[in-house]
N, C-alpha and C positions, 0 to 999 in steps of 0.2 A: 702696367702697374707692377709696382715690384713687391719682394717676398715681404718687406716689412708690413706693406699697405694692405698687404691679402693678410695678413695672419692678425694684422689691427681690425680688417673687416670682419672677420670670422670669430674673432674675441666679440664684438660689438652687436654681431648679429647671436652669435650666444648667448650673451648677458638679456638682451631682446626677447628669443626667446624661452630661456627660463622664468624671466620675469611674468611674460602675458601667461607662459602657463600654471604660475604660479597665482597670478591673480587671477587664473578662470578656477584652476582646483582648489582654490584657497577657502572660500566663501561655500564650497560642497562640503567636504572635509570637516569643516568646523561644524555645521549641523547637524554633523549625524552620519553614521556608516552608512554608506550606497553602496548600490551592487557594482560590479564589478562590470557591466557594460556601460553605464552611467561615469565611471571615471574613466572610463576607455575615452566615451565621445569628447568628454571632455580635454583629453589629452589630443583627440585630433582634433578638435577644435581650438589648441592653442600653439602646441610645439612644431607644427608644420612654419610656425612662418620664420621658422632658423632658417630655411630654403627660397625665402620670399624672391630675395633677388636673382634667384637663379630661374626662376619660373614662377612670376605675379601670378597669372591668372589661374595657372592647376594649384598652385597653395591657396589662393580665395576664394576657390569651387571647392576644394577639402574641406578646409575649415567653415565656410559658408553649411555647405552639405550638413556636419556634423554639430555644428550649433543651432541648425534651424531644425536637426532632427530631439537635440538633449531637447530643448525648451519647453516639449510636451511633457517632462517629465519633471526638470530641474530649472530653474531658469537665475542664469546669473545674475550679481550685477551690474555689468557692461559685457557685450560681446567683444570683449578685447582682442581675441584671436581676430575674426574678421575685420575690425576697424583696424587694425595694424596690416592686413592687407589690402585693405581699401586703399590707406594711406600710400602704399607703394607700389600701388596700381597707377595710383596719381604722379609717383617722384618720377620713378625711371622706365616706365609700359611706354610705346611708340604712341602716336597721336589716335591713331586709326583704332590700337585697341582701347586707351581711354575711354574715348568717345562710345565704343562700342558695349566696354562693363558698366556703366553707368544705368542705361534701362533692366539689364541682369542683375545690377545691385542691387536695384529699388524693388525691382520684382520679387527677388529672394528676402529682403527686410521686410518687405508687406505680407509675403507669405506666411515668414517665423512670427510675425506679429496676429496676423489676422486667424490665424488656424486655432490657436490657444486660446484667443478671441481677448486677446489684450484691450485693456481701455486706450480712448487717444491721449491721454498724458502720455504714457507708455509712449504711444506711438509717435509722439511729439517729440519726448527726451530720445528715443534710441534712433530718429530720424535727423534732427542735430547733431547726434554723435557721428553719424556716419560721414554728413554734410562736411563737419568740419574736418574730419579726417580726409578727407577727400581736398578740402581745401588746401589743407597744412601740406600735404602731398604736391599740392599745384603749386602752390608757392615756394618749397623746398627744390622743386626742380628749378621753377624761374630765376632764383637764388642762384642755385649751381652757373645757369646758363647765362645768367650775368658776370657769375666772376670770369667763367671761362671765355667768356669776349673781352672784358675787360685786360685778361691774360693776352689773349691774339692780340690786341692793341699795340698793347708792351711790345710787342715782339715786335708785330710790325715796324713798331717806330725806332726800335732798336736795329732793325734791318734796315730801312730807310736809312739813318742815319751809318750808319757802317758802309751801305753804299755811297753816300755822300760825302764822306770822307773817302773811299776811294776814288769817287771821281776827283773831285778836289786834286790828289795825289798823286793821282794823273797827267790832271792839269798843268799841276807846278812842273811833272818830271817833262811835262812838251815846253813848260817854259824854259825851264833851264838847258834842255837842247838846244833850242835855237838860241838863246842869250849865248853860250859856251860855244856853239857850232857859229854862230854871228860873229860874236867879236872874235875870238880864237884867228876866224880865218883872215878879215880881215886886219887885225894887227899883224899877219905874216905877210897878206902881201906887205903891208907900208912895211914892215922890217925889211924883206927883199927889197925894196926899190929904195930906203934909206941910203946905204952904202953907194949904192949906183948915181943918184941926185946930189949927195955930198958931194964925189967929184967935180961935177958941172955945176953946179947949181946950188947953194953953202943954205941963203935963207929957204928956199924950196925945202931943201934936205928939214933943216930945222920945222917948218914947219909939217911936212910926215913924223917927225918923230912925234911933235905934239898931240898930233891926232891918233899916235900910238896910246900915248897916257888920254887922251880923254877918252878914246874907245873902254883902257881898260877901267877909267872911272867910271864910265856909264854901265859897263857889264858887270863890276864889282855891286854898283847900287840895287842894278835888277834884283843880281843874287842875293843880295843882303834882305832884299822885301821878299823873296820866297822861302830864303831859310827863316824868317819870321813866322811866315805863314803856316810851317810845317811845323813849329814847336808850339805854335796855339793847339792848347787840348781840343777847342772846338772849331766846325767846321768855319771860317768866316766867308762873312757875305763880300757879295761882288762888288760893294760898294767899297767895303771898310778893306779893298788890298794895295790900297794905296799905287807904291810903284811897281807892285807885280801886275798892276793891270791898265796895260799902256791902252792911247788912244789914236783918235785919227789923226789926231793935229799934230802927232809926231810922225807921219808919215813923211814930211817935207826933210825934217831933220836923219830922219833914217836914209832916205835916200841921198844926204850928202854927206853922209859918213861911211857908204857903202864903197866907196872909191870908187865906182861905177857912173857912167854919165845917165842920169835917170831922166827919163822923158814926162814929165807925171802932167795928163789932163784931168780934169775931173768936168763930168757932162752931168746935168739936169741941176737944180735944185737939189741942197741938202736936207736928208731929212731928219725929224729926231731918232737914232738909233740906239740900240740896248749897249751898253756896258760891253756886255760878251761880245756882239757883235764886231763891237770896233776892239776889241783886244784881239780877236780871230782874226780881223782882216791883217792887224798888224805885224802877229806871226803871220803869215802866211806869206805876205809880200819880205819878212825880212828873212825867211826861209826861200822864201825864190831868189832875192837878190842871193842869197850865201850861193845858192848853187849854181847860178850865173857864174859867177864869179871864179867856181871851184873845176866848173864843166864846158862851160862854153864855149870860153876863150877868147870874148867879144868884151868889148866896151860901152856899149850902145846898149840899155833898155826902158821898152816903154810899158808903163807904169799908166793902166785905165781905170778912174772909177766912175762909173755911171747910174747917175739916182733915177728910177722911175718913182712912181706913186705906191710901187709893188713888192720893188726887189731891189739889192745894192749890187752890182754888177761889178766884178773886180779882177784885170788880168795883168798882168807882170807876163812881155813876150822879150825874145830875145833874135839873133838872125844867126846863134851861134850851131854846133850841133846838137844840143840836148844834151841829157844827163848821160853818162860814162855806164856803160854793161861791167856790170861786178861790182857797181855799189852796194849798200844794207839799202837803199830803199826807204831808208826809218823816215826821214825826210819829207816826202811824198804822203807817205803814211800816216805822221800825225799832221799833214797838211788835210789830207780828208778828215782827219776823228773831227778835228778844230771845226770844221765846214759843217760836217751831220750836227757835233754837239749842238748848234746855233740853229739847226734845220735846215742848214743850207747846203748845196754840192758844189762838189768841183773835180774839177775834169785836168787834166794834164797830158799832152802831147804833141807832136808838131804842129807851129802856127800856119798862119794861111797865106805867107809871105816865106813860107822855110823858118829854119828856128827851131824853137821850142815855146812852148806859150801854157801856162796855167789859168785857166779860170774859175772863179769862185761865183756863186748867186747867191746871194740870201735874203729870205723873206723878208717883209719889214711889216708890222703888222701896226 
C-alpha cells in the first residue's frame, strides 16, 4: 500500500472515530454535567475504534467492556462505539475469529442488556443493531473479495494474452526461417547450376532459372502473410492465416521444388488433422529437405508418412553424412519447439540404413 492510501486510511479512520465519539459523548453532554468517570467510559467506549483495523478484537473487548459497564449508569442512544467494531470484526477479522466473536458478542449484548434489566423492545432494537452491523461488515468484505477476483481475472487474461502473442511471435519468427533458410538455399543451388546447364543444355538452363523466380515468388508470398500477421494488433486464429499456414497437400509441391529427388510414401488411411498439425509437419519436412541439401551432399531422400488411428508418423531420411559440427543448430531446434507445440516429438539422428533420419509423432486425437 503506498504512502497516499495509508495517510487517506488514517484521515478516514479519524473522521470514523471522532464521529462515533462524538455521537456517544454527545447525547451525555447535552443532559447535564456527569462526572468525570462517566465521560471517561464513554470516551473508551468510542474513540478506541481509530485502532479498529489494527486490532478488531482488543478494540471490541475495550469498547465492549466499557459500554457494558456506562449502561448502569448512563445509557446511550446506540452503542455506536461497539457496533462499529462489530462491523469490522465482520469486514477484515480472519474466518476463524469471525466465527469465534460472534457467541462473545451476543453474550456481551445480553449481558449490557439484561443486568440493567432492559425491556425486550430494547433488546429487540440493540439486537438488530448489532445484526446488522455485523451483516454490513460480511458484505463489505464479500464486496472487497469480489472486486479483487475480478481484478486477478484482468490480469490473468491480460497475461494469457501477452503470452499468446508471444507464442504467436515465435511462431511466425520459425516461419520466416525456414521460408528464408528454404528458398535462400535453394535458389543458390539452381543459381550455381544455371551457368553450368547453359553451356550444355540452353532450354534446361532456362528452365532452372525459372524455378529461381517461382521459388522466390512463393517465399516472397509466405512472407508477405507473416508480416500481415505481425502488424494485426491481435492475436489471429489458425484458421484466419491464410498463406502463413501451409498444409499437407503442399507436401507433393515442396518436394519438387526442393531440387532434391524426394522419395514420398504415405502408409495407412488419412485422417482428419488439426491446422497446427499439418503446418508443423510441413516446416519440418521443408527444414529437413534445406539441410539435406546444405549437409549431406546426396541427392536421394525418403520422405514417410504413416497414419495409424493414434498418431501421424513422419521421417525425411537421407544416406548422406548428417548435419555439419559447427553449425547454430537453430534448425534442429525449432524443428523440436514445432513438434512439442502440437504435443508431438521428434527425434533426429543417424538412420538405420547410415544417413541421417529425422522423425516426428504426433498425437491425433
Amino acid at each position: 500500500m503506498g504512502w497516499a492510501a495509508r495517510l487517506s486510511g488514517r484521515w478516514a479512520d479519524g473522521a470514523i472515530g471522532a464521529a462515533t465519539t462524538a455521537a456517544t459523548l454527545g447525547p451525555l453532554l447535552v443532559s447535564g454535567p456527569k462526572a468525570w468517570w462517566i465521560v471517561a467510559l464513554g470516551v473508551l467506549a468510542s474513540a478506541p475504534v481509530y485502532w479498529r483495523r489494527r486490532a478488531p478484537m482488543a478494540v471490541a473487548l475495550l469498547v465492549g467492556g466499557a459500554m457494558t459497564v456506562m449502561v448502569f449508569w448512563e445509557k446511550p442512544f446506540l452503542p455506536f462505539g461497539p457496533l462499529v467494531a462489530v462491523y469490522t470484526i465482520a469486514d477484515v477479522s480472519p474466518a476463524w475469529k469471525r466465527l469465534a466473536a460472534i457467541p462473545a458478542i451476543a453474550a456481551t449484548v445480553g449481558v449490557s442488556l439484561a443486568l440493567p434489566g432492559e425491556d425486550s423492545e430494547t433488546f429487540r432494537l440493540i439486537g438488530t443493531a448489532f445484526v446488522a452491523a455485523y451483516a454490513l461488515g460480511t458484505s463489505a468484505r464479500a464486496n472487497r473479495s469480489r472486486t479483487a477476483e475480478l481484478a486477478e481475472r484482468v490480469r490473468r487474461r491480460e497475461q494469457e494474452h501477452i503470452a499468446a502473442v508471444a507464442e504467436e511471435r515465435a511462431r511466425i519468427a520459425r516461419d520466416m526461417h525456414d521460408i528464408i533458410t528454404h528458398a535462400v538455399g535453394l535458389m543458390v543451388v539452381q543459381a550455381e547450376t544455371g551457368p553450368v546447364v547453359m553451356r550444355s543444355d540452353a532450354p534446361r538452363a532456362e528452365a532452372v532459372f525459372d524455378a529461381i523466380a517461382d521459388t522466390g515468388r512463393g517465399a516472397l508470398t509466405e512472407l508477405r502473410g507473416l508480416l500481415t500477421a505481425l502488424r494485426a494488433s491481435a492475436v489471429p486464429a489458425a484458421e484466419d492465416l491464410g498463406p502463413a499456414q501451409p498444409r499437407l497437400d503442399g507436401l507433393a509441391s515442396l518436394a519438387e521444388r526442393s531440387g532434391l529427388d524426394v522419395v514420398m510414401t504415405v502408409e495407412g488411411e488419412r485422417r482428419r488433422t488439426p491446422g497446427s498439425i499439418e503446418a508443423a509437419v510441413y516446416r519440418i519436412v521443408q527444414e529437413a529437405l534445406t539441410n539435406v541439401r546444405k549437409h549431406a551432399g546426396v541427392g536421394t531422400v525418403r520422405l514417410r508418412l504413416r497414419w495409424t488411428s493414434e498418431e501421424l508418423l513422419v521421417e525425411i531420411a537421407d544416406e548422406g553424412g548428417g548435419p555439419r559440427r559447427g553449425g547454430s543448430g537453430y534448425g534442429l531446434i525449432g524443428m523440436r519447439e514445432r513438434a512439442a507445440a502440437c504435443g508431438g516429438t521428434l527425434s533426429a539422428g543417424p538412420g538405420q540404413d547410415g544417413g541421417f533420419m529425422v522423425r516426428a509423432v504426433f498425437p491425433l486425437e
